[in-house]
C-alpha positions, 0 to 999 in steps of 0.5 A: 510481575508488579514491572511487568503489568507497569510495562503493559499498562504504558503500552497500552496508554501509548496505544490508545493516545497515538490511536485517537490522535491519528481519528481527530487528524484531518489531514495527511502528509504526502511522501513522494519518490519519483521514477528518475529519483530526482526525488526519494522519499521526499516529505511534499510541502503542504498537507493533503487536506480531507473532508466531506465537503465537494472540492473543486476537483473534477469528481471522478464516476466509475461505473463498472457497468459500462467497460472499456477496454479488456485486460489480459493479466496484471502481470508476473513475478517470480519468487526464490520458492516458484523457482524451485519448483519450476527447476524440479520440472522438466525442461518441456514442462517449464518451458511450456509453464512459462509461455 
């Protein structure tokens, strides 16, 4: 009992220690992989810096009002458990599910 409570004690204190440094952090590193894998998972020189102060970035307004184009769907993805169900449907019914 007495261990266990020891052991309880330290996680928390490891928590609390690792949760107020990452609030005092201003700063975060950028990890970049790139689509022809010239880099993977490659820590970037430099520290991405945040604050409250404008940068000289051009600022970014997004007005959700005013919309530009239609989007017709966000795309598709088929999982071991949808294929299942689809391989117990007949054939004109997936067929007609899937187009």
């Amino acid at each position: 009992m007495k261990l266990k409570l020891l052991l309880c004690s330290s996680c928390a204190l490891v928590f609390f220690s690792l949760s107020s440094n990452a609030q005092q952090e201003q700063d975060a590193r950028l990890w970049l992989t790139t689509p022809d894998r010239t880099a993977l998972v490659a820590l970037q020189p430099g520290a991405l810096h945040f604050s409250s102060e404008a940068g000289q970035s051009p600022a970014l307004t997004v007005d959700d009002a005013q919309p530009f184009q239609s989007i017709d769907g966000f795309g598709f993805a088929l999982t071991g458990g949808s294929a299942q169900l689809l391989m117990r449907m007949g054939a004109a019914q997936r067929s007609a599910l899937l187009k």
